[in-house]
GUSEDO-635961 format. One record per atom (N, C-alpha, C): residue in one letter; y, x, z. Coordinates in steps of 0.2 Angstrom, whole numbers, plus 2048, in hexadecimal, padded with zeros to 3 digits. Atoms other than C-alpha are relative to their C-alpha. Example, Ala and Ser with C-alpha at 12.3 -4.5 7.8 and 13.67 -1.06 7.14 Angstrom:
BEGIN
A7FA804800 A7EA83E827 A806804800 S7FA7FC7FF S7FB844824 S8057FC803 
REM end
This chain:
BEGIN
X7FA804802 XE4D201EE0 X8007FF7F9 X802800807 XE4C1F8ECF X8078017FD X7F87FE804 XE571FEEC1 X8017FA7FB X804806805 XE591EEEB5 X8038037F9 X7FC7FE808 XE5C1F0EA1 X8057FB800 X7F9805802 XE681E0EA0 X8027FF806 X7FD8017FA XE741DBEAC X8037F9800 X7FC804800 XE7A1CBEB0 X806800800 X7F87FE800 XE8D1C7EAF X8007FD808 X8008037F8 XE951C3EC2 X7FF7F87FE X7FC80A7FE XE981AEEBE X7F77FF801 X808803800 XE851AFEB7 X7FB803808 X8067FD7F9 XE7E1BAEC7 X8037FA806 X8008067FA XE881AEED4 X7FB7FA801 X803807802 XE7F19EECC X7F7802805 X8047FE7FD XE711A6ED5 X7FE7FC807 X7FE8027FA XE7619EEE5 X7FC7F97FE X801806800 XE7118DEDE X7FA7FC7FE X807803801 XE5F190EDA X7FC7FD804 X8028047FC XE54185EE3 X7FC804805 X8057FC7FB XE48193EEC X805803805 X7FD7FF7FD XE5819BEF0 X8037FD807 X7FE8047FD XE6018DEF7 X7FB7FC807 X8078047FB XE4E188F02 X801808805 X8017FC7F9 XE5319BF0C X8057FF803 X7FA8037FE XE62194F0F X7FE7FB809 X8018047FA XE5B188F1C X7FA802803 X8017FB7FC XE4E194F21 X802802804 X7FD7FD7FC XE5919EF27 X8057FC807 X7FD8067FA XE6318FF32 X7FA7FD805 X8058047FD XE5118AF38 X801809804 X8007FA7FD XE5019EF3D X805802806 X7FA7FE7FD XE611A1F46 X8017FA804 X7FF8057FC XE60190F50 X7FE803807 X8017FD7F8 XE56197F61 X802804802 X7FD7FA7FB XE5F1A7F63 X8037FF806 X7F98027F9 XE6F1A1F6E X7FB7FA804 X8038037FC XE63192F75 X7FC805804 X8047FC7FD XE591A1F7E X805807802 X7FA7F97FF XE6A1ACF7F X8047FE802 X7FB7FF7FD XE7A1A9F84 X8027F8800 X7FF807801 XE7B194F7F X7FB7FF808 X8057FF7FA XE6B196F8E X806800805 X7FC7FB7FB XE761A1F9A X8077FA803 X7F9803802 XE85194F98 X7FB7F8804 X8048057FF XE77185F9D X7FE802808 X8017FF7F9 XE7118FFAE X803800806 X7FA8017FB XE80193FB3 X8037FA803 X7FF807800 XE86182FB3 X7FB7FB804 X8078037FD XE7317EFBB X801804807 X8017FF7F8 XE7818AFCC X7FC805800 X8047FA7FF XE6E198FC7 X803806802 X7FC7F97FD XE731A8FCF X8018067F9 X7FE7FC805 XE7A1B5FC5 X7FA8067FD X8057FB801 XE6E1C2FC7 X7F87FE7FC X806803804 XE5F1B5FC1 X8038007F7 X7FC800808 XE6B1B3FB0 X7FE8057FC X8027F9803 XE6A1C5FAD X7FC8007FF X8077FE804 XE591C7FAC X7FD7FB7FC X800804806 XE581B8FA1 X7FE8027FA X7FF7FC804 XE5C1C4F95 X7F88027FB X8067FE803 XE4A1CAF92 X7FB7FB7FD X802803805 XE471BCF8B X7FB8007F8 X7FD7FF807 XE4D1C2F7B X7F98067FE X8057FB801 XE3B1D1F7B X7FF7FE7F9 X806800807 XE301C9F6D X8047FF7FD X7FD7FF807 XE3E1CBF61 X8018077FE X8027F87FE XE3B1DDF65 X7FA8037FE X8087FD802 XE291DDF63 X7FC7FA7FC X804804805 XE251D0F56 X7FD8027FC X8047FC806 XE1E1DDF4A X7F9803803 X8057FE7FB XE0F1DEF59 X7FB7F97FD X803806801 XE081CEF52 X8037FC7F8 X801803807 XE0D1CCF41 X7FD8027FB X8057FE803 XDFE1D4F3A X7FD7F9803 X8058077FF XDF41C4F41 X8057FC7FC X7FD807805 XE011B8F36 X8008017F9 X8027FE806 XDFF1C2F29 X7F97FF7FD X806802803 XDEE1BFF28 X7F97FA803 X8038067FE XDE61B2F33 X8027F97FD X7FE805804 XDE41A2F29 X8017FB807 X8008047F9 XDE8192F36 X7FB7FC7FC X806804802 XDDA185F36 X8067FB7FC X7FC806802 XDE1175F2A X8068027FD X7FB7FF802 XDF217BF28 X8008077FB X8017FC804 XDED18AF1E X7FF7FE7F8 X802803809 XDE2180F11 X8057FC7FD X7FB804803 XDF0173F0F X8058027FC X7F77FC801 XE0117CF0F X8018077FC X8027F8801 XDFA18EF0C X800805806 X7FF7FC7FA XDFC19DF16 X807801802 X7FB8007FD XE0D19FF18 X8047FA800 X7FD8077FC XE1418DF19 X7FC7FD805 X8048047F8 XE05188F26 X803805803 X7FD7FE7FC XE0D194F30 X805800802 X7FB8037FF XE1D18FF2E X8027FB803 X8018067FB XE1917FF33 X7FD800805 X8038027FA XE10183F41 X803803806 X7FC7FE7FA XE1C18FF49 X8077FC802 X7F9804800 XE2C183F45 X7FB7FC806 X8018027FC XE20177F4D X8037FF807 X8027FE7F6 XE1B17FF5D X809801803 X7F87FE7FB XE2F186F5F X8057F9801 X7FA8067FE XE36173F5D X7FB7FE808 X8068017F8 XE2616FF6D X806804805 X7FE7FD7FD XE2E17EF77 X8087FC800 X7F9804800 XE41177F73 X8007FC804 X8008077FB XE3D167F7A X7FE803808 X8007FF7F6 XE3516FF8B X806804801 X7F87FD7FF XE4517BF8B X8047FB804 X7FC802801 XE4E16EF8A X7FD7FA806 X8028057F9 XE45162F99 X7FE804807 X8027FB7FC XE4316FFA4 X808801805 X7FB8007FD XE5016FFB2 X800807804 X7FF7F8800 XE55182FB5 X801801807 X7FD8017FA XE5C17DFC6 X7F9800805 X8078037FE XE4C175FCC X7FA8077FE X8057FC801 XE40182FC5 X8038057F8 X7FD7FB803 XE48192FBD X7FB8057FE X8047FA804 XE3819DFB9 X7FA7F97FB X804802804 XE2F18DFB0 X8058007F8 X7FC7FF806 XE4218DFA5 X7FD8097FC X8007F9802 XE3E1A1FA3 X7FA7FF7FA X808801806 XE2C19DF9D X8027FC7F9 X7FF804806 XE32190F90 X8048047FB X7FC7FD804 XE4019BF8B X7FD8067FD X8037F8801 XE341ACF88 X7FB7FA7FA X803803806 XE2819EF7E X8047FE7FB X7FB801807 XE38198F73 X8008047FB X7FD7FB803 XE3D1AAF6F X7F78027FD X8077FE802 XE291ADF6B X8007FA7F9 X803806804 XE2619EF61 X8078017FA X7FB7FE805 XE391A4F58 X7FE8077FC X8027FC805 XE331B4F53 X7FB8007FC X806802803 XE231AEF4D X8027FC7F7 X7FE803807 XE2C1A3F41 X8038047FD X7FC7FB801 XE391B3F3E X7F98037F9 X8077FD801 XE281BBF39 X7FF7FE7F9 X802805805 XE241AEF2B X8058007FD X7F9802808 XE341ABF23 X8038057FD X7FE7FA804 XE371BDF1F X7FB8017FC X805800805 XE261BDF16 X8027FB7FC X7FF807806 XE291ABF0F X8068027FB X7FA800806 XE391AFF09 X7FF8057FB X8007FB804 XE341C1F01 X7FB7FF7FB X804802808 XE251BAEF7 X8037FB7FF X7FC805805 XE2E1ABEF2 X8057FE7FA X7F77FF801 XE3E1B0EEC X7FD8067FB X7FF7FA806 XE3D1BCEDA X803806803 X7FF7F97FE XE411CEEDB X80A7FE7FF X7F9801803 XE531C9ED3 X8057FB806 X7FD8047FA XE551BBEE1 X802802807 X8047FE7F6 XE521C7EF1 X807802801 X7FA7FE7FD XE651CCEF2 X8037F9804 X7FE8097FD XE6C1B8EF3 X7FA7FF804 X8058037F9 XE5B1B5EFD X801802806 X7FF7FD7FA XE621C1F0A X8067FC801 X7F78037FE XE731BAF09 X8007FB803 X8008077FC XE6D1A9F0C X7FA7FF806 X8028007FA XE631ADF19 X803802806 X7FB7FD7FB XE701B7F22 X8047F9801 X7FA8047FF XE7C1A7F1E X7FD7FA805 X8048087FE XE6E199F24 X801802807 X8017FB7F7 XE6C1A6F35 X8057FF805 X7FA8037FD XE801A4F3A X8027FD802 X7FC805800 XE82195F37 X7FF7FB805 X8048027FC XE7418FF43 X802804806 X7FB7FD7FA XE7D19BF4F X8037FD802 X7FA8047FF XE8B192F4D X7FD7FB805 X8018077FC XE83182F51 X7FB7FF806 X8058017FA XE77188F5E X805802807 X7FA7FC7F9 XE88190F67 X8057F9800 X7FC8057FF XE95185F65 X7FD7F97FF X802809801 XE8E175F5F X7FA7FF805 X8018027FB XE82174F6E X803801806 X7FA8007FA XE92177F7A X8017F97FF X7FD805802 XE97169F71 X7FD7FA801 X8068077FD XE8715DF73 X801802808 X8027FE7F7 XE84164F86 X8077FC803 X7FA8027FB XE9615EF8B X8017F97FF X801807800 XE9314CF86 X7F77FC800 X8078057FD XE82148F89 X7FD808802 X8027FE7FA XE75152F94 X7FD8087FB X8047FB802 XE6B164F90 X7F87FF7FC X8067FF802 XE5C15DF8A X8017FC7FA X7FE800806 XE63153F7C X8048047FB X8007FB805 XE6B162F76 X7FC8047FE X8087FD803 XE5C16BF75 X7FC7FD7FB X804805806 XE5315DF6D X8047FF7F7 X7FE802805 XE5E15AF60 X8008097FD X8027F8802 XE5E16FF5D X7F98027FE X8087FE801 XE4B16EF5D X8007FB7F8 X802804803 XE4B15EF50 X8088047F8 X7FA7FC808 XE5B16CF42 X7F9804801 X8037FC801 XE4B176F44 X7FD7FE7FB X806803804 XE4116BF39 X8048037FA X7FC7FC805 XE4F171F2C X7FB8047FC X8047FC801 XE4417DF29 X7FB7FF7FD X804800800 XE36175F2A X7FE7FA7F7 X800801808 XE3B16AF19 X8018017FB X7FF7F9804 XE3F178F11 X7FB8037FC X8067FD802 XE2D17EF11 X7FD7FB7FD X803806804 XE2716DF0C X8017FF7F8 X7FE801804 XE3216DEFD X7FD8067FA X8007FB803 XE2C17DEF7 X7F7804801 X8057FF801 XE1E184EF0 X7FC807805 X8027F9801 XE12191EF7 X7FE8057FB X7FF7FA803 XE161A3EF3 X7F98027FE X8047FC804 XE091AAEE5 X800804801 X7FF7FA7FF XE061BBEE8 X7FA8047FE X8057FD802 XDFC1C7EE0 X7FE808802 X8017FB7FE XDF51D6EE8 X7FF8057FA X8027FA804 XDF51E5EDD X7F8805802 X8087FE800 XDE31EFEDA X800807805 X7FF7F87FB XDEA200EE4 X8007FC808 X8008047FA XDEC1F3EF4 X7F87FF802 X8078047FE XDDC1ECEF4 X7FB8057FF X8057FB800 XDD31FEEEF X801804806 X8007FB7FC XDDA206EFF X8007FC808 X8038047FA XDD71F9F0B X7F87FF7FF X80A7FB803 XDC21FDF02 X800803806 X8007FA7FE XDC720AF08 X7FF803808 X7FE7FF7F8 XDCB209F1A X7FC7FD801 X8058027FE XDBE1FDF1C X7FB805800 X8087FA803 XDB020AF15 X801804805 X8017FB7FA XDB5216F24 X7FE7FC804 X8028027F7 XDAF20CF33 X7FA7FF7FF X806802803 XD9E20AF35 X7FC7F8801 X803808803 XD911FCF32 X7FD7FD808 X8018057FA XD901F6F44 X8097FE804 X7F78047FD XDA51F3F47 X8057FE7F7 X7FD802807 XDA71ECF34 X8067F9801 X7FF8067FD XDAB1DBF3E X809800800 X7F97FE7FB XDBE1DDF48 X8038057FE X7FC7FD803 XDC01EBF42 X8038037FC X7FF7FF804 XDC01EBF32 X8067FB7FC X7F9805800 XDCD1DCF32 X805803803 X7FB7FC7FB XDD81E6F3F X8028077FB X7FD7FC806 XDD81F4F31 X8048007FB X7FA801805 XDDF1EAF23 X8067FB801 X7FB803800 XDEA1E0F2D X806804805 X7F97FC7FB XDF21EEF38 X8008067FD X8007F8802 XDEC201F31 X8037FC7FA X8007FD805 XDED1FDF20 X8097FD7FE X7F77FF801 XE021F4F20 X8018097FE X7FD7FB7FE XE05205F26 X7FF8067FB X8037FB805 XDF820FF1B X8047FE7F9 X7FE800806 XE01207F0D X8068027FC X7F97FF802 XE1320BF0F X800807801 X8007F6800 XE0C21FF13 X8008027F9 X8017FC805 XE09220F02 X8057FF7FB X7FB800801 XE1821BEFB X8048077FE X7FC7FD803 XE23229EF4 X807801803 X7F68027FC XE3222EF00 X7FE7FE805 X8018047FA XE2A226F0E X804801805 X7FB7FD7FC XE34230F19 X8067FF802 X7FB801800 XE4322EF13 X8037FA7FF X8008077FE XE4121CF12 X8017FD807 X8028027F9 XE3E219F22 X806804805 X7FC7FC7FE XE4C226F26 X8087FA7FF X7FB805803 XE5821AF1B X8017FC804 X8018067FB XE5220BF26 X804800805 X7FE8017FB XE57211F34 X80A803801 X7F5800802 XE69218F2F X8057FF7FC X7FB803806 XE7120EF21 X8067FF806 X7F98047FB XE79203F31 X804804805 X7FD7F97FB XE7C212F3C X8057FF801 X7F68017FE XE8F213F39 X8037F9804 X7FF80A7FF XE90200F3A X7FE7FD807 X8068027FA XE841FEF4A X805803805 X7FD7FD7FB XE8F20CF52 X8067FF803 X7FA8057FF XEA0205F50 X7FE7F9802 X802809800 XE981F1F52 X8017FF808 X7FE8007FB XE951F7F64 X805801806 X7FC8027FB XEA31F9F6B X8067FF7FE X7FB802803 XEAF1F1F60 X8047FA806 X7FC8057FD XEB21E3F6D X805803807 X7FD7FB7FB XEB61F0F7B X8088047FE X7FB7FE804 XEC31F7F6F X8047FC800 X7FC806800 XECA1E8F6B X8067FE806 X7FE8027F9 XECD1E4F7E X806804802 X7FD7FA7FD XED41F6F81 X8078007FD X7FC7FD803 XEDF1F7F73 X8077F9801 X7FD805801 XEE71E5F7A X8017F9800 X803804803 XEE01D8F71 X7FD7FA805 X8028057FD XEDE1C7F7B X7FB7FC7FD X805800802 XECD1BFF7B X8017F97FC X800806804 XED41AEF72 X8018067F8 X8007FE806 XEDA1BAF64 X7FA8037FE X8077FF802 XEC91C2F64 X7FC7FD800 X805803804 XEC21B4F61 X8017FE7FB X7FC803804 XECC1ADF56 X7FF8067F7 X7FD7FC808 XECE1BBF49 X7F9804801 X8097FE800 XEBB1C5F50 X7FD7FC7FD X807807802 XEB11B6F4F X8027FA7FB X802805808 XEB61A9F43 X8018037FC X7FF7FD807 XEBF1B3F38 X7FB8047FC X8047FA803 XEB51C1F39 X7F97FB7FC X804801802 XEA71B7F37 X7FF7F97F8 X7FF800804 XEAC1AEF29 X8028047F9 X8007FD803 XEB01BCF1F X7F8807800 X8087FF803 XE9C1C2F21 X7FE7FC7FB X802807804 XE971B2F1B X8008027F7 X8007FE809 XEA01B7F0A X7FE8057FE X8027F9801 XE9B1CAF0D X7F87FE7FE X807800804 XE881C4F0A X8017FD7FA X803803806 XE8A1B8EFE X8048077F9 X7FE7FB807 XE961C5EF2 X7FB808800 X8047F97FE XE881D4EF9 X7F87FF7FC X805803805 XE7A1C7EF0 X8028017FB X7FE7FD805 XE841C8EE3 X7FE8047FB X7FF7F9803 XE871D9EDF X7F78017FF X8077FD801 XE731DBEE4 X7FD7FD7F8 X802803807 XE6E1CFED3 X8018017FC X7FD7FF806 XE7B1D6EC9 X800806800 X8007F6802 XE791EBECB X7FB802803 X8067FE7FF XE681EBED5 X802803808 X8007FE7F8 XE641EFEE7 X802807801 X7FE7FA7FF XE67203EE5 X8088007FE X7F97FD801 XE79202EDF X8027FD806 X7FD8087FA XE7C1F2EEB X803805805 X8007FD7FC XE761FEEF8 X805805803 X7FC7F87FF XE8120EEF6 X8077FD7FE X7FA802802 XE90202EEF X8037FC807 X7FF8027FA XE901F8F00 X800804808 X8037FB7FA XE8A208F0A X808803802 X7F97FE7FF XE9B20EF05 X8057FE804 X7FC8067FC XEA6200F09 X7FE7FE80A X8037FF7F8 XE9B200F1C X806806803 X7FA7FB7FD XEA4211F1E X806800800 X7F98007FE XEB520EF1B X8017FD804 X7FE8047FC XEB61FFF24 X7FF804807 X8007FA7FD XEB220BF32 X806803800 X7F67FB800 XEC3215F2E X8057FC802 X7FA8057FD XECC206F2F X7FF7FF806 X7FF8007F7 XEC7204F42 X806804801 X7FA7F87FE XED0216F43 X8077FC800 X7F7804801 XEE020DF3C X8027FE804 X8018067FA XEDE201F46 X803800808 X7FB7FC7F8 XEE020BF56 X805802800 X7F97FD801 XEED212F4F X8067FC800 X7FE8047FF XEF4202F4C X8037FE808 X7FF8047FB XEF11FAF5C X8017FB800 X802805801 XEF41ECF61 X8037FA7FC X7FD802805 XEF81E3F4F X7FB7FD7FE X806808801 XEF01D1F4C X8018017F6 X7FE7FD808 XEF51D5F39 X7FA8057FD X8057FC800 XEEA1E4F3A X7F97FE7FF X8068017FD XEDD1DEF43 X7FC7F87FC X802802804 XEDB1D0F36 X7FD8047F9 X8057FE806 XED71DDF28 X7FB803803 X8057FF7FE XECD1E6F33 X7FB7FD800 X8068027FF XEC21DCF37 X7FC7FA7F9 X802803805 XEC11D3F27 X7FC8067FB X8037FB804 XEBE1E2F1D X7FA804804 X8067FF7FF XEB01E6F2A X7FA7FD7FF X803806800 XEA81D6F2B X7FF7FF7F9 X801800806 XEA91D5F18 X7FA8057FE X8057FB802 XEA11E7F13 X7F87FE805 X8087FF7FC XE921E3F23 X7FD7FA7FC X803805804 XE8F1D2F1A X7FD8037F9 X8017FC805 XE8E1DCF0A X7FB8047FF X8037FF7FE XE841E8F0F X7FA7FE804 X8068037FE XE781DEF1A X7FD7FD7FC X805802805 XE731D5F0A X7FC8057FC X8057FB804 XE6E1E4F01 X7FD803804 X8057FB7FD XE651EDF0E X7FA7F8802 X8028057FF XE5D1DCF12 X7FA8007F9 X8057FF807 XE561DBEFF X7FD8087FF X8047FA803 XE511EEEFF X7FC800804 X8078007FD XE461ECF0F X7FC7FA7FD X802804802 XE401DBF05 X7F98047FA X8037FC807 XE3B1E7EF6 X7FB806803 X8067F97FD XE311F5F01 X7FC7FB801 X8058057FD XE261E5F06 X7FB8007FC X807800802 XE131E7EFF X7FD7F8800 X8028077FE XE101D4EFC X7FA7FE804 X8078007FC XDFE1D7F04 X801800808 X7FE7FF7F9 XE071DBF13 X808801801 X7F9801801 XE181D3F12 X8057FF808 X7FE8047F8 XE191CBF26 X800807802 X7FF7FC7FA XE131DBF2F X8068047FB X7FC7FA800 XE1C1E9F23 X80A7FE802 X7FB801801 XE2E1DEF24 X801800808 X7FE7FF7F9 XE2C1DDF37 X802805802 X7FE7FA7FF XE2A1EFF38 X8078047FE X7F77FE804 XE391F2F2E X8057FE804 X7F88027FB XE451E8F37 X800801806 X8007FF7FB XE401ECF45 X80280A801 X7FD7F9801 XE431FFF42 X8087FF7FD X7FA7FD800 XE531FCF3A X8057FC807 X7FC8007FB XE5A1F4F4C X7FF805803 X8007F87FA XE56206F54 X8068017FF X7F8800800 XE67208F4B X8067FC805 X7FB8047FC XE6E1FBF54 X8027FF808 X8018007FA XE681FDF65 X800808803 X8007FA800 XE6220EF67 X8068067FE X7FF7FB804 XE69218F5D X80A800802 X7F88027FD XE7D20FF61 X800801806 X7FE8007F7 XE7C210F74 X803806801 X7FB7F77FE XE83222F76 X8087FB7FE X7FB7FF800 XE92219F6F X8067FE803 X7FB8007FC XE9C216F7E X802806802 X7FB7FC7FD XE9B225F84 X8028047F9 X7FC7FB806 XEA222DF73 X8047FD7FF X7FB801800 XEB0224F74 X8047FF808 X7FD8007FA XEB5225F84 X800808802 X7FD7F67FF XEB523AF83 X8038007F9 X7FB800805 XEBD238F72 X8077FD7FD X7F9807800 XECA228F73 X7FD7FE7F9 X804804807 XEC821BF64 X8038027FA X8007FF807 XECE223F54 X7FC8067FF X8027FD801 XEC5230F57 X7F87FE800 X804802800 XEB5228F5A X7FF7FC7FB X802804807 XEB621BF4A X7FF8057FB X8017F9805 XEB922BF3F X7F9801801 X8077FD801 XEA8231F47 X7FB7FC7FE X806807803 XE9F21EF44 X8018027F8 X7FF801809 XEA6222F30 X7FC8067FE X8067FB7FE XE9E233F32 X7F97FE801 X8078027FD XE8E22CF39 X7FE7FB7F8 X802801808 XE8D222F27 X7FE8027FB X8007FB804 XE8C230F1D X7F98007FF X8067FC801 XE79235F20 X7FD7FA7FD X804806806 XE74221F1A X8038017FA X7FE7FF80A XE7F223F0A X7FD8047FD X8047FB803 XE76234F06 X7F97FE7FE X806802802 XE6722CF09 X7FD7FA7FC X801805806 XE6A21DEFC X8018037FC X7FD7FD807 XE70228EF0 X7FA8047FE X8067FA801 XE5F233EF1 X7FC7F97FF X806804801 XE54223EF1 X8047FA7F9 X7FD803805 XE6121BEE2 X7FE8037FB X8017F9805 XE5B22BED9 X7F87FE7FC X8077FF800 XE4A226EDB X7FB7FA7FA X803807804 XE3D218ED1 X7FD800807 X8058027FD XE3420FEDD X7F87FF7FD X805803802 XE2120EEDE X8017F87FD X803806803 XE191FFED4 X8007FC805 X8018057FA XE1C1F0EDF X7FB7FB7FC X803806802 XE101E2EDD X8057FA800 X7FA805805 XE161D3ED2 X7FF7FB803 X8008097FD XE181C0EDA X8007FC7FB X802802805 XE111B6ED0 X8057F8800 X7FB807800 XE1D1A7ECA X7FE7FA804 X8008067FE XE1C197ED5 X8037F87FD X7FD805802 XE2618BECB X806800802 
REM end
């Protein structure tokens, strides 16, 4: 985590928001956050309505795998060039453009494909969208982290986070809204053709410079010099596109406690997240209200939680951002407690869930740029895969006990324990806040 000698003022760090590379993650992140709900719950809403039986719905579900294990194949994107679109574009915009491509192709079969008529060809279309999405996911975590200055990576998160939403939005409600005046596959088509979003995005914008540092390219020497002189072939490409990510981040300083931080900044966050809606329910709360003050409100009060979480990251540095927003993560947590205490108080339940929605925005922008900043530009695609994909253990894993701990404790006693469960991430920002990070390799300016 860098320490800076000067500091921007706030008017000056904001203005941040309006540089051009910024503004190019912006719609990244709208091309990224488009196929979720078409392959989730905007799907589900589509079969139903197609006469699919219940039971086939559910398992729909598994769709959603290769966003699970996309860190299984982004060593080959990381380093396979593609014929033509590599020499043209470069390495990370030929990719760009070839998974945007392929997932507007998939969009369109999704979207011709009659689920009624044939429900395992829709499955297959739908397991190729979610593939052909994380592929793109793949790419635009790299693209964005080399592109974007070390200064930029806070707002870079922000508007990623912000572009991701909004294309939820439009991929949730705004294709209810197509589907109920014209048919399912011109809402798909026109979902596949906001994808290009994205794709002129990457046209506008240069490919990312990137300069390997001399310790990178001396230890991948290195790994290759072990194998012998009859498997130099395959496997000496498989060494530095999968052993040596990994070999690079072992040697790191702390590596433990990084990798420990990963996984528990969101903890508290993750643990209250899951069953705030069941709360909600119990303590009263009708579902127009939860949506109403949950989902727009809340969700407008993220929106500003990244961008002012940008911010702070440009104007005091990832390391304070992080234990300044780690804070704010756990009290919102205490106010649930209140909350139950409250009951059923729509007044309440507006700060609530603003001051949660606000802190989780806040905080996902700085942990966003600090996984950004652990990235070895040599290996930017697989090591970010890894990373985010370890810190959803928190969110899946690691939260699932939290029904039954609230239903043996009742819910003021269980939020108290999500603010508790915060505590061991704050320790451990304040331990790596302490620390200098290794030498990162430097990104070479692009214009």
């Amino acid at each position: 985590m860098s320490r800076r000698t000067s500091r921007p003022g706030w008017a000056e760090a904001s203005m941040i928001y309006l540089e051009p590379r910024v503004v190019a993650v912006l719609f990244l992140g709208f091309a990224s956050g488009l196929p979720l709900l078409l392959t989730a719950s905007t799907l589900a809403i589509r079969l139903t309505e197609s006469g699919v039986d219940l039971t086939t719905i559910g398992l729909f579900a598994m769709v959603g795998v290769p966003y699970s294990l996309k860190f299984l194949w982004a060593p080959l994107i990381d380093r396979l060039p593609l014929p033509v679109l590599s020499r043209v574009f470069g390495r990370r915009r030929g990719w760009l453009l070839a998974t945007q491509a392929a997932l507007v192709a998939a969009l369109l079969g999704l979207g011709a494909v009659d689920p009624r008529v044939d429900p395992g060809q829709t499955a297959l279309l739908a397991v190729i969208v979610a593939f052909c999405s994380a592929s793109q996911d793949i790419v635009i975590d790299a693209y964005r982290v080399e592109l974007l200055e070390e200064r930029q990576q806070g707002a870079g998160a922000a508007m990623i986070v912000f572009g991701y939403r909004m294309a939820m939005l439009v991929a949730g409600a705004g294709a209810l809204y197509l589907a109920t005046f014209y048919d399912w596959f011109w809402t798909y088509a026109a979902m596949a053709g906001l994808v290009l979003v994205g794709s002129v995005a990457v046209l506008l914008n240069r490919e990312p410079e990137v300069a390997v540092d001399a310790a990178t390219v001396d230890r991948e020497r290195r790994i290759a010099g072990t194998l012998r002189a009859d498997r130099v072939g395959i496997a000496a490409w498989l060494s530095s596109a999968v052993v040596a990510p990994f070999a690079d981040f072992l040697t790191r300083r702390g590596w433990l406690t990084i990798l420990a931080f990963v996984v528990l900044y969101k903890f508290g966050d993750a643990l209250a997240g899951v069953m705030a809606n069941p709360f909600y329910i119990e303590i009263g709360f009708t579902k127009v209200e939860i949506a109403n003050i949950s989902k727009l409100y809340g969700f407008v009060a993220t929106l500003a939680g990244g961008f002012i979480g940008g911010i702070i990251v440009h104007r005091l540095g990832i390391g304070a951002s992080l234990l300044i927003c780690g804070v704010l993560q756990m009290v919102s947590n205490a106010v649930f407690a209140l909350q139950a205490v409250a009951g059923h108080d729509t007044s309440m339940l507006m700060v609530t869930i603003g001051f949660e929605n606000l802190a989780g925005g806040m905080g996902t922008a700085a942990f966003v740029a600090y996984l950004s900043s652990l990235c070895n530009v040599a290996y930017t695609a697989t090591q970010y895969a890894l990373l985010s994909s370890l810190m959803a253990v928190a969110r899946t894993v690691l939260a699932s006990p939290g029904g039954a701990i609230a239903a043996e404790t009742g819910w003021v006693t269980f939020f108290l324990i999500t603010t508790v469960a915060a505590v061991p991430g704050l320790i451990l920002a304040w331990v790596l806040l302490r620390r200098e990070p290794p030498p990162r390799p430097v990104l070479a300016e692009t214009g």
